[in-house]
C-alpha positions in Angstrom: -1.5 -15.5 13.3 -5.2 -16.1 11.7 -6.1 -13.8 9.3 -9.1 -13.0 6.7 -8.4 -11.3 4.1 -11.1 -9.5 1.4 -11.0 -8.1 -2.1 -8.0 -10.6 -2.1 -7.0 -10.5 -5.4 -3.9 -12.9 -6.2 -3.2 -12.9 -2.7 0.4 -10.4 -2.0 -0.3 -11.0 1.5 -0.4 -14.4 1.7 2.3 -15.0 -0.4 4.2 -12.3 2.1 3.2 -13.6 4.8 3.2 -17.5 4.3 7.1 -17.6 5.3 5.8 -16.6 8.4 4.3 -19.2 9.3 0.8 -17.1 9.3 -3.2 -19.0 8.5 -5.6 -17.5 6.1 -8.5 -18.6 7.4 -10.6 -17.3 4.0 -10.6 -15.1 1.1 -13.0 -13.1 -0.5 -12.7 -12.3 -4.0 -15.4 -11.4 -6.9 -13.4 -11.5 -10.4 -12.9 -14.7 -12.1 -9.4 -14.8 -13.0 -8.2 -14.1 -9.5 -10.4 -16.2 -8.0 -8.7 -19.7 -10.3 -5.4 -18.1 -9.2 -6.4 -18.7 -5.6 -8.0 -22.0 -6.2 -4.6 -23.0 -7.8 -2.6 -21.9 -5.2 -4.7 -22.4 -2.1 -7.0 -24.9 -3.1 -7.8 -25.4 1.2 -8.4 -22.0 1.9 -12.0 -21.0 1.4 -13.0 -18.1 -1.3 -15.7 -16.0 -0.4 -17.5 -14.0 -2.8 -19.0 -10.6 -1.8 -17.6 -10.1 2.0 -20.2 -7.9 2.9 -22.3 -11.0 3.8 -19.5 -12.7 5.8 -21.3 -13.5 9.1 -19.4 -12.8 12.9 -19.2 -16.2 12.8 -18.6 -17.2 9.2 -15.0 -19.2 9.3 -14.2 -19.0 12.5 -12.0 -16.0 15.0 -9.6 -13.8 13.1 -6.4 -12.1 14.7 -6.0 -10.0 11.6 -8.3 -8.1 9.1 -6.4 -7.6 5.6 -7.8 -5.4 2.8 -7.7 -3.4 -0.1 -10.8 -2.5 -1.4 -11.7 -0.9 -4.4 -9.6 2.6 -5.4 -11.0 3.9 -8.6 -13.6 6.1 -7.0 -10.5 7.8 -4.7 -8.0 8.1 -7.6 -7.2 11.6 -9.2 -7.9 9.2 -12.7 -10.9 8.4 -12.4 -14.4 10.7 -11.6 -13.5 10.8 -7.9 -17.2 10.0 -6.2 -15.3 9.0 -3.4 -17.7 7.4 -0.4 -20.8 8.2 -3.0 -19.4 5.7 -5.1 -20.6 1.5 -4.3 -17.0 1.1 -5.1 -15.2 3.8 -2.3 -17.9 2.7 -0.2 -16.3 -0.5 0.1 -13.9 1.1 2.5 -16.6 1.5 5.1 -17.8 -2.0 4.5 -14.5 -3.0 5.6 -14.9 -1.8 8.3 -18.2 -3.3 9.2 -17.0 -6.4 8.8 -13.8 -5.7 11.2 -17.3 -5.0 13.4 -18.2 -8.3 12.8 -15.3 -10.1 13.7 -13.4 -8.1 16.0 -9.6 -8.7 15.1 -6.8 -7.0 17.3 -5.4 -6.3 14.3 -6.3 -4.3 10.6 -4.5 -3.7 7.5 -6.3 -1.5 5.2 -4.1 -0.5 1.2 -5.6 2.1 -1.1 -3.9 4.4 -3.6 -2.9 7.9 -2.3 -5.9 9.8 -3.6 -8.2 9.1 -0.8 -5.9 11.1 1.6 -7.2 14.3 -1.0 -10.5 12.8 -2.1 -13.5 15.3 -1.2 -11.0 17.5 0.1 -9.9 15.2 2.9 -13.3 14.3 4.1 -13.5 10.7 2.6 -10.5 9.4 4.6 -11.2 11.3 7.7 -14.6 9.4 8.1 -13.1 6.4 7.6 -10.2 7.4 10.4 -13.1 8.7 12.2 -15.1 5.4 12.2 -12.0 3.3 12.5 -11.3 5.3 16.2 -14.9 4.7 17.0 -14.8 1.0 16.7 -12.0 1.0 19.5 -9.1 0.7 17.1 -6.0 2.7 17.3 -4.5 3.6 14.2 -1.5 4.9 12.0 -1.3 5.6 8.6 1.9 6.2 6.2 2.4 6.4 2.2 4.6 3.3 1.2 6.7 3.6 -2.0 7.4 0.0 -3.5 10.4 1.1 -5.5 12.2 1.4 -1.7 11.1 -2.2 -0.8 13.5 -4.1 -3.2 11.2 -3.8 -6.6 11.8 -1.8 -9.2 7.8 0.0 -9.4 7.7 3.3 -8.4 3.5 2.2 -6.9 2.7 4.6 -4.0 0.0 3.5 -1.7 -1.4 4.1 1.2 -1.6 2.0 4.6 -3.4 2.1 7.5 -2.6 -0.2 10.3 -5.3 -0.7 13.6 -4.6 -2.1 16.7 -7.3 -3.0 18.7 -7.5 -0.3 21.6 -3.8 0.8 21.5 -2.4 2.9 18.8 1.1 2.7 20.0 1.0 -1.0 19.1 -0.3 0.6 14.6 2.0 3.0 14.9 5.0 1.0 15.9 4.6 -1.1 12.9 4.5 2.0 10.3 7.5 3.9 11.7 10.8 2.5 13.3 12.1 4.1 16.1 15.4 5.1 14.6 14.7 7.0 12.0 11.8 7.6 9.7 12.9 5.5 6.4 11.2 8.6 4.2 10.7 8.3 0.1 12.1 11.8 -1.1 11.1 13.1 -4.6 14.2 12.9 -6.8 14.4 16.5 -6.8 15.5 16.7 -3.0 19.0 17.4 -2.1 20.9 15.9 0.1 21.1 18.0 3.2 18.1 20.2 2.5 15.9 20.3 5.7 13.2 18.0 6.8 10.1 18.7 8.7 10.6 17.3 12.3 8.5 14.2 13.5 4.6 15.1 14.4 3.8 14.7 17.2 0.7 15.9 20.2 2.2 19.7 22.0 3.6 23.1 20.8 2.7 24.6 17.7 4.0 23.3 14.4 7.9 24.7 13.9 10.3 24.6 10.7 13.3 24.2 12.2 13.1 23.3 15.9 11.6 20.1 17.3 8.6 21.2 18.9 5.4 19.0 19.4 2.5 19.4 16.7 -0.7 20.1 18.2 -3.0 17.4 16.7 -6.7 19.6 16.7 -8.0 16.6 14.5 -7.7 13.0 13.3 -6.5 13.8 10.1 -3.3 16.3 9.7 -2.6 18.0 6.6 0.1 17.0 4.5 3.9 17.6 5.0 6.2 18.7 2.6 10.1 18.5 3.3 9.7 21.7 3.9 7.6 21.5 6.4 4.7 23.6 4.6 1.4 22.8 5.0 -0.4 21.4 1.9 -3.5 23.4 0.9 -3.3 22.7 -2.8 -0.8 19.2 -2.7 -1.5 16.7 -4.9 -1.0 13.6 -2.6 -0.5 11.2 -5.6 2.3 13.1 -7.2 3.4 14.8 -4.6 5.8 14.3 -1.9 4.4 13.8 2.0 6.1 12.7 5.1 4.6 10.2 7.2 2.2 10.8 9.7 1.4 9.3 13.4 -1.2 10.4 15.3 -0.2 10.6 19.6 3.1 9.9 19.3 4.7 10.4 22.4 8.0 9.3 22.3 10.7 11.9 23.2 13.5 9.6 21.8 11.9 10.5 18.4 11.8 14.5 18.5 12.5 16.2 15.2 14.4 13.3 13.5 15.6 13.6 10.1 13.7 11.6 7.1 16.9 8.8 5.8 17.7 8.8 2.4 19.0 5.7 2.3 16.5 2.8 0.6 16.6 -0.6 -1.3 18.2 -0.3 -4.7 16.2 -1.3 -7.4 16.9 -1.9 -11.2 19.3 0.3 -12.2 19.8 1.3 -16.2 23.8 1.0 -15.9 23.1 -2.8 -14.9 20.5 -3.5 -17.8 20.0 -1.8 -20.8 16.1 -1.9 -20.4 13.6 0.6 -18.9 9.8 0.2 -18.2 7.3 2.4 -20.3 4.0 3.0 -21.1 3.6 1.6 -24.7 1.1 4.3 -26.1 3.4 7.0 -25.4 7.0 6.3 -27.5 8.4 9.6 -26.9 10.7 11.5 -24.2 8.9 12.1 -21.7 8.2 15.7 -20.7 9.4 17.2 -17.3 5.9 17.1 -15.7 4.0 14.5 -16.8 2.7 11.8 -15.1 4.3 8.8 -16.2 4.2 9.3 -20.1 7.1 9.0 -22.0 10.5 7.0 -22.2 12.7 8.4 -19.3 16.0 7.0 -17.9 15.7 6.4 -14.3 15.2 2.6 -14.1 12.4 2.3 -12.4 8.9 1.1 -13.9 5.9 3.2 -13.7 3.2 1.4 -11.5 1.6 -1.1 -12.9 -2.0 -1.0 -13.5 -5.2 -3.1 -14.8 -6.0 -1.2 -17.4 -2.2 0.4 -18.9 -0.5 -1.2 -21.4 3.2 -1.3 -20.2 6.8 -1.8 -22.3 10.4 -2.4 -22.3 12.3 0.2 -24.0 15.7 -1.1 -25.1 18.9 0.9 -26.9 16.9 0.0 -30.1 13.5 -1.4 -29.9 10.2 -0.7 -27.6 8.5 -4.3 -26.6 5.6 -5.3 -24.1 6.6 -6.0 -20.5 5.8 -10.2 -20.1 4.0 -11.4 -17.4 6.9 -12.6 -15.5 8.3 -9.1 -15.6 5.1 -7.7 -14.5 5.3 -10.4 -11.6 8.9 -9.4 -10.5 7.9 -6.0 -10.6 5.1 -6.8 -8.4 7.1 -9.2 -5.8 5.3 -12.4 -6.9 7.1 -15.5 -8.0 8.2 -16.3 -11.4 4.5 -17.5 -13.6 2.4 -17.0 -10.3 -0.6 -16.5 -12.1 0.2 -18.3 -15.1 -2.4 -21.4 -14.1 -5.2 -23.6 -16.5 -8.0 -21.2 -17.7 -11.1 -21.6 -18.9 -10.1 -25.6 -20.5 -6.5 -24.9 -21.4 -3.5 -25.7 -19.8 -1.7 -23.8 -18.1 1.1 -22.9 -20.2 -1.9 -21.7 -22.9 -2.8 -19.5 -19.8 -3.8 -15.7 -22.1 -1.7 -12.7 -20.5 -4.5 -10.9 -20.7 -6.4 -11.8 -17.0 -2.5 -12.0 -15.7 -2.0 -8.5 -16.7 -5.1 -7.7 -15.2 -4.6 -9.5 -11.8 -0.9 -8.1 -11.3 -2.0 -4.6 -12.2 -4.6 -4.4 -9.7 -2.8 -6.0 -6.4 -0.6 -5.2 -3.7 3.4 -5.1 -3.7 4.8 -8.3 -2.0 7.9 -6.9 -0.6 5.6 -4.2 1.0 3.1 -6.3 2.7 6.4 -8.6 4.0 7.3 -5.5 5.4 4.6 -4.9 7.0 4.1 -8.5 8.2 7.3 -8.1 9.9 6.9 -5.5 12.0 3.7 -7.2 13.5 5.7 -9.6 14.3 8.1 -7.8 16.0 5.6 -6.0 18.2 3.8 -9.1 19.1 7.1 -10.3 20.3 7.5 -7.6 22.1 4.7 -7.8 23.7 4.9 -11.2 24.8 8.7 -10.1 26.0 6.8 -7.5 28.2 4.2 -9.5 29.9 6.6 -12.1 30.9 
């Protein structure tokens, strides 16, 4: 598999997918220090700057599109201009350059808030455009905390499939079961909104079809509720396919069951937010010392800590990287003259806080894999 990736960062998917035995056939990247992470690690591999000028024929035929562009403008932090914004706008340029180069195959990662930003509109263009270049598509909210890493980082992904969405849709959702992220508050047993699907009118408790009047379906609540007022960033939504068909999937149930992460009876230490050194209160949003062993997702800008039985200190960079998937000093590299173990955490924190989850984008990588294989299987 050759694939291109943009607004690279320190490269999760590479370093997810290189066990694979997968080619990048470039990078694209604009901030310094993740740009001499790359050039540390992948000295071969070239690093564009700003992809919007990557030509059709600019490195050569890609089987896979990888990307996650800018989020500020879609997150409910930040002023929310959405598609107004250069930044959101990025999302579109994407997939311009998907235009350009025709892969079978996209991977697009932003944070939650584009599923609510201008009241839905934002993400239906870009669904909208995506289905008018030819690609079929799926989309699903990825927890990393249930991917082996213990980050509760919620983030969208939308997988495209050029000219077949059964192929995107495959890779987000396993024919089994749904592997669904409850809120903690759920209990066991309490009912689940059946799979979505084209037919019959929406239904609580029976396993009817959902009729699907337009690209983008409001969100689901285990309840099976529709979400005019949700907050898709804190709250909790089942995923969505559009056109599924299968009938071996009617109305399952959403599995509770997913990877463990750091637990506080096997360590004594919990992630935090350093500016805020008090308990935290029942509904904010990640402010506060709590107890449930998981960190708080890491971010560019946030100043994280370890709170212990009886002291509060700054998460390290090699915690950040474990939280994050990456190996141990990944981005620890010479900087600016110095060696590398003078390397400032200040661009590492930085780097980690704005990329992907590895573990995730393995996932991911993964079930490509298995429905290219499948695929071959089929055409023999």
């Amino acid at each position: 598999m050759r694939y291109g990736s943009v607004c690279s960062g320190i490269e999760a998917a590479t370093v997810a997918w290189h066990p694979l035995g997968w080619e990048p056939t470039f990078f694209s990247e604009i901030e310094p220090a993740p740009r001499s992470v790359l050039a540390h690690h992948y000295p071969d591999v070239p690093c564009h700057g700003d992809f919007t000028t990557i030509g059709a024929h600019d490195y050569g035929s890609i089987n896979l599109l990888v990307g996650g562009t800018p989020c500020q403008s879609f997150s409910v932090a930040g002023l929310r201009g959405g598609l107004d914004d250069d930044r959101g706008n990025l999302a579109l340029e994407f997939l311009r350059l998907a235009q350009r180069k025709r892969p079978k195959w996209l991977v697009w990662e932003n944070v939650p808030g584009v599923l609510s930003s201008d009241r839905g509109r934002d993400f239906g263009t870009f669904l909208g455009a995506l289905g008018q270049l030819g690609y079929g598509f799926a989309y699903r909210v990825l927890d990393a905390q249930y991917f082996g890493v213990a980050q509760r980082r919620r983030r969208v992904f939308v997988v495209g499939y050029l000219g077949d969405w059964r192929r995107a849709a495959a890779v987000l959702f396993e024919r089994e079961s749904l592997s669904g992220h409850p809120a903690p508050s759920r209990e066991t047993g309490q009912e689940a909104a059946p799979t979505v699907t084209q037919g019959a009118p929406f239904s609580r408790t029976g396993n009817e079809r959902v009729e699907a009047e337009a690209l983008v379906a409001k969100c689901l609540t285990a309840r099976g509720a529709g979400a005019g007022n949700l907050d898709p960033e804190t709250s909790n939504m089942l995923p969505i396919a559009f056109g599924a068909q299968n009938s071996a999937n009617q109305g399952e149930s959403v599995s509770t069951e997913v990877t463990p992460t750091l637990d506080k009876s096997k360590t004594p230490a919990v992630a935090i937010q350093a500016q805020a050194l008090k308990e935290k209160q029942p509904k904010s949003q990640g402010f506060g010392i709590d107890d449930s062993g998981v960190s708080y997702t890491l971010t560019s800008g946030d100043r994280h800590a370890v709170g212990t039985q009886s002291a509060v200190r700054r998460l390290t960079p090699i915690e950040c990287e474990r939280l994050q998937g990456f190996p141990d000093n990944f981005t620890q590299i010479p900087w600016r003259n110095k060696a590398a173990e003078n390397c400032p955490d200040g661009p590492r924190y930085k780097a980690m806080g704005n990329s992907m989850a590895v573990p995730v984008m393995r996932w991911i990588g993964e079930r490509i894999e298995m429905v290219e294989a499948h695929q071959k299987e089929a055409n023999r």
